[in-house]
N, C-alpha and C positions, 0 to 999 in steps of 0.2 A: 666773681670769676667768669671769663668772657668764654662761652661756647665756640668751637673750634669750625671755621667753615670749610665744607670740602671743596675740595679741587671742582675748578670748572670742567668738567669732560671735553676734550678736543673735538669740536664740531665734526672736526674728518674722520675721527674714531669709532664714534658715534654713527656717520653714517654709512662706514664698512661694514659695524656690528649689526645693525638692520638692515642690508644688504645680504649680507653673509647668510645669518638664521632666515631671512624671505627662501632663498635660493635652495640652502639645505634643507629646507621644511618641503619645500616641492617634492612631487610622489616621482614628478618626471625626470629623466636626465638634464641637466644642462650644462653645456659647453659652450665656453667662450675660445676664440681662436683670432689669430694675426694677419694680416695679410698675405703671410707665409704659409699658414696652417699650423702653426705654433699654437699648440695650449695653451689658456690663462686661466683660467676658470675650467672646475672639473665638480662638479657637486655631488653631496653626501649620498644622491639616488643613479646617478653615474657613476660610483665608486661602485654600489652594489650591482649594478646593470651589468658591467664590464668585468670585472672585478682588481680593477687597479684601484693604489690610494692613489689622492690626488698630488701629493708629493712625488711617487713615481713618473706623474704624465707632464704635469705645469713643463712647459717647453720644450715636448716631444711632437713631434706632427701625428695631427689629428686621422692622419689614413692609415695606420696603427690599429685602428678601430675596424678598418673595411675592411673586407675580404675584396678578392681578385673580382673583376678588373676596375673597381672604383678604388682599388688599392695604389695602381700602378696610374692612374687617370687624375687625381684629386686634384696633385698642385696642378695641372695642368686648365682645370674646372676653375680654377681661382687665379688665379695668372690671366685667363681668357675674359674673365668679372670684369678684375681690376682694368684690364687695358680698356676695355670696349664698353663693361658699364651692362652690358646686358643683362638680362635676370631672367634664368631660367629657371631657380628655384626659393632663391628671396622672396620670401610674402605666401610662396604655394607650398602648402601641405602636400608633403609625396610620402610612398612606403620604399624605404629603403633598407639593408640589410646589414645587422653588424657583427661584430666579431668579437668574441669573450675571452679573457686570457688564456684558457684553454683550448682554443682554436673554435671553439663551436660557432656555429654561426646562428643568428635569431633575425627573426623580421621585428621591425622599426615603423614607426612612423615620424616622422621630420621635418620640425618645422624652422624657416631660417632667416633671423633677423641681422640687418646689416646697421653702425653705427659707426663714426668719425669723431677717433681722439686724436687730438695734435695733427691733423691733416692726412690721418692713418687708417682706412678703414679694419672696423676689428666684426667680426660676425659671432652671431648667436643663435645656436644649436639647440633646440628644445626636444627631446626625446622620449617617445612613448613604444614600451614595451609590447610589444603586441601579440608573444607568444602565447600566453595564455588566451586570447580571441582565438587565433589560429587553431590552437588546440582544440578548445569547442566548436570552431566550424569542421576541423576533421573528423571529431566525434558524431558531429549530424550528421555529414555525407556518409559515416559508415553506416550509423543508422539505420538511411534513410534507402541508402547498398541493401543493409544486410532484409531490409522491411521487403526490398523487391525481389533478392535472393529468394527471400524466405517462399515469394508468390509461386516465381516460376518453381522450385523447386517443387512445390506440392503439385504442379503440375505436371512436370516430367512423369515424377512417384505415378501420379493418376494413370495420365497417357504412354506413357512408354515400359513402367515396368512389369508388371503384365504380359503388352505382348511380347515383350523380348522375352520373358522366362518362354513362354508357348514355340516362341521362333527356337528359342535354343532346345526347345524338347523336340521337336521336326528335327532340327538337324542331328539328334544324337540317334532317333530312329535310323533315320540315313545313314550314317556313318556306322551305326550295330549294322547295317549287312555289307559294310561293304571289309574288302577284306584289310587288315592290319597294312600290310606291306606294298601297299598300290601310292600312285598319287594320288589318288581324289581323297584315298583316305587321311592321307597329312593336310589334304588343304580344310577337309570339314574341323580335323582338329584345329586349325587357327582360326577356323570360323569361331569352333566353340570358346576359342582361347578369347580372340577378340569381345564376343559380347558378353564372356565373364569380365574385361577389365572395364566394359560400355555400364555394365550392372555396379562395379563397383565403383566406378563415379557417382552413378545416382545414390549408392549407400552413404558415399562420404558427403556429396552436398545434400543430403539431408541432414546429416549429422550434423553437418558444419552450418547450413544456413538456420534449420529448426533444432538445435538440441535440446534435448528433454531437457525437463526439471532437474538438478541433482537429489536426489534421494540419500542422502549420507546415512552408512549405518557403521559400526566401530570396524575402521580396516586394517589389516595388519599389510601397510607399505610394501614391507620385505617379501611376506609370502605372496603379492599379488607379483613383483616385479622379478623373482623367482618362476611363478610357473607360464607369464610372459615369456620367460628366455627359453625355459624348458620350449615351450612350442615353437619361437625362433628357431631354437637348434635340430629340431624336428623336421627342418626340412632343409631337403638334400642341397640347394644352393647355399643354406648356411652352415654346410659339417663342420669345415674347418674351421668354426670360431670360436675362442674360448670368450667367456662372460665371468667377470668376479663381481664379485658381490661382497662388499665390504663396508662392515661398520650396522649399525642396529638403528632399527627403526621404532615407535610407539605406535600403539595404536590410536587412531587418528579416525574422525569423524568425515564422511568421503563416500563417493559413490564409487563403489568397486566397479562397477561394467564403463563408467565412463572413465576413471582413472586406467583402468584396461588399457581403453582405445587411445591414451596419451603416452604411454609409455611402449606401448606396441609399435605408433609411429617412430616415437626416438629409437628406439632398439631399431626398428627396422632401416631407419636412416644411418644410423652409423654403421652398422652392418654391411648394406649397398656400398655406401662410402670406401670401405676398406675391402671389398669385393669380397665379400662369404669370407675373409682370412684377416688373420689378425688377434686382436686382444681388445673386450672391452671392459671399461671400470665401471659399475653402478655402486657411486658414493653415497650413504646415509650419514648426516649430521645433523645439531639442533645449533641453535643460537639465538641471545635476543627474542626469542617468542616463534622465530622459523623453526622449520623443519624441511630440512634441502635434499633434496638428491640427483646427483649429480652425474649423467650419461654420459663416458669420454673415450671419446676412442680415437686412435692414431691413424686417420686416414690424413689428406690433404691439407684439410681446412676447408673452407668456404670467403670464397675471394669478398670483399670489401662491397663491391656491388651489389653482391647477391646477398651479402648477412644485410645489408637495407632495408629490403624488400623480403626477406627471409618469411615474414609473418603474412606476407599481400598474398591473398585467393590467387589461385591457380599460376603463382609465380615457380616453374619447375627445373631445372635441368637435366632431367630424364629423360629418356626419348618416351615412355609410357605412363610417366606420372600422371597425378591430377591436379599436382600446385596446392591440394587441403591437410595436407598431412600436416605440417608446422600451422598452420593456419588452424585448425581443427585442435591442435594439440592446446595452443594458447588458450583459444575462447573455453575452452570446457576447465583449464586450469583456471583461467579467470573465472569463472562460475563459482567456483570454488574460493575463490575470493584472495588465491593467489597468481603468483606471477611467474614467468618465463623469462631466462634469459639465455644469450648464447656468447660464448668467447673464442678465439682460436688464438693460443700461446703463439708467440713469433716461432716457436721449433714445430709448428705442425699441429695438426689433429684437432679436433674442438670438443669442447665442452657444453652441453645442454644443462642448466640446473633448473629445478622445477620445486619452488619453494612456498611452502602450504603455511599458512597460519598456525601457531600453538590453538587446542581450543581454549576457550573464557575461562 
């Protein structure tokens, strides 16, 4: 009985299939494109980079991928190649920036090879993600920020506060004899007013560039973010506003004096926001291993520019702020080994949640 011999494998079959698994085994993107900017090629680390399948892209133009103004610029990049031949980026490694189905955008590194099928030039796209680099170099320069914060600030503490407490007890002897209802006596009060908000910067960037250690001891969430509002409501700019407090809290491993100073700033942010009137929500919830709660109140919102930067030192729009209150609120929640986030619903108002770890 004669053994059956298999099929010869088609040479050309054969060299698409190792073709194929080379390209999808690459960590990097790669794209191949037309002389048009037509897709041909879209690989398995491309699919996940972008997050299209490569059946969606195969003969969509490749500036699909760019954000503005290499969006509106591309065919015009390749059109300018092909006539004149020039090479302003064939051969050279540049960083360029791409675009995710989601609209985000991430930095790229890009390299760009040119080849001739049938008298057709077809180019090739090699892409490295580079967001994760980025991310560590922003994590050093905060660093490397918060190492020099940390300096000057021990410094100020040293040099300045001190004698400001001394300068503001002078002026309050002055201002005890002078009489209530004069001018010089209003203007020593701004004086005093002034170098209590000069004192209370130095409180916050010390907080903010030196925070102590957490000391976690068992906290009851509810009752700390309760007598927070209590003292809110306690003062006369805040009468008019009511605070609810809805849904139950655990008790929860946490430094109460700095969990304090993070919920004080959000209360006291959306508070300002809706100018002392109004309603606000503090939501308690668990989920998943979290445990959220959630500051919302119906003031404006916070414009698209500014929620950015929301977390950046001394980023304010107050006329007397110090830019560390969100900034301060983060790092001490991070300390904590949770996280912060902000939202503002298309109807208005925003939302702060501040979500803590279940413990082990």
């Amino acid at each position: 009985m004669s053994e059956s011999v298999p099929p010869v494998p088609d040479p050309g079959q054969v060299a698409e299939a190792r073709w194929r698994a080379v390209i999808d085994a690459a960590v990097d993107g790669i794209i191949v494109i037309d002389s048009r900017g037509h897709i041909e090629v879209f690989n398995a680390a491309a699919q996940r980079m972008f997050g299209y399948t490569e059946p969606e892209m195969i003969g969509k133009n490749v500036k699909l991928l760019m954000p503005e103004p290499d969006h509106s610029q591309h065919d015009g990049y390749i059109r300018h190649h092909v006539a004149t031949g020039e090479r302003k980026i064939i051969g050279i490694g540049r960083a360029v920036t791409g675009k995710r189905r989601n609209g985000d955008t991430f930095p790229l590194h890009l390299s760009v090879g040119e080849m001739e099928i049938a008298g057709e030039p077809h180019f090739t796209g090699i892409l490295h993600d580079l967001s994760s680099r980025a991310d560590l170099e922003d994590r050093l320069r905060e660093a490397t920020a918060m190492a020099r914060l940390g300096e000057m600030a021990a410094v100020i503490a040293h040099e300045v506060k001190n004698p400001l407490a001394a300068v503001r007890g002078a002026i309050q002897v002055i201002g005890s004899r002078m009489k209530g209802d004069t001018g010089d006596a209003a203007i020593v009060r701004e004086i005093i007013a002034r170098i209590d908000g000069l004192n209370t910067l130095i409180q916050d960037l010390l907080v903010f560039a030196r925070p102590p250690k957490p000391k976690p001891s068992p906290t009851d969430l509810r009752a700390l973010v309760t007598s927070v509002v209590t003292l809110l409501k306690s003062d006369p700019a805040f009468g008019q506003l009511e605070v609810d407090i809805l849904g139950e809290a655990p008790t929860l491993p946490s430094d109460p004096a700095l969990m304090t100073i993070v919920f004080q700033n959000l209360l006291i942010n959306s508070a300002q926001a809706m100018h002392g009137k109004g309603r606000i929500v503090v939501a308690f919830d668990e989920s998943r291993g979290w445990h959220r709660v959630a500051v919302i109140d119906h003031g404006p919102g916070i414009h698209p520019d500014i929620r950015a930067a929301l977390f950046r030192p001394f980023k304010t729009t107050k006329a007397r702020g110090t830019g560390l209150g969100m900034a301060t609120a983060k790092r001490l929640v991070e300390l904590h080994d949770g996280r912060i986030t902000v939202d503002c619903p298309a109807g208005g108002g925003t939302t702060v949640t501040v979500a803590l770890p279940s413990p082990a």
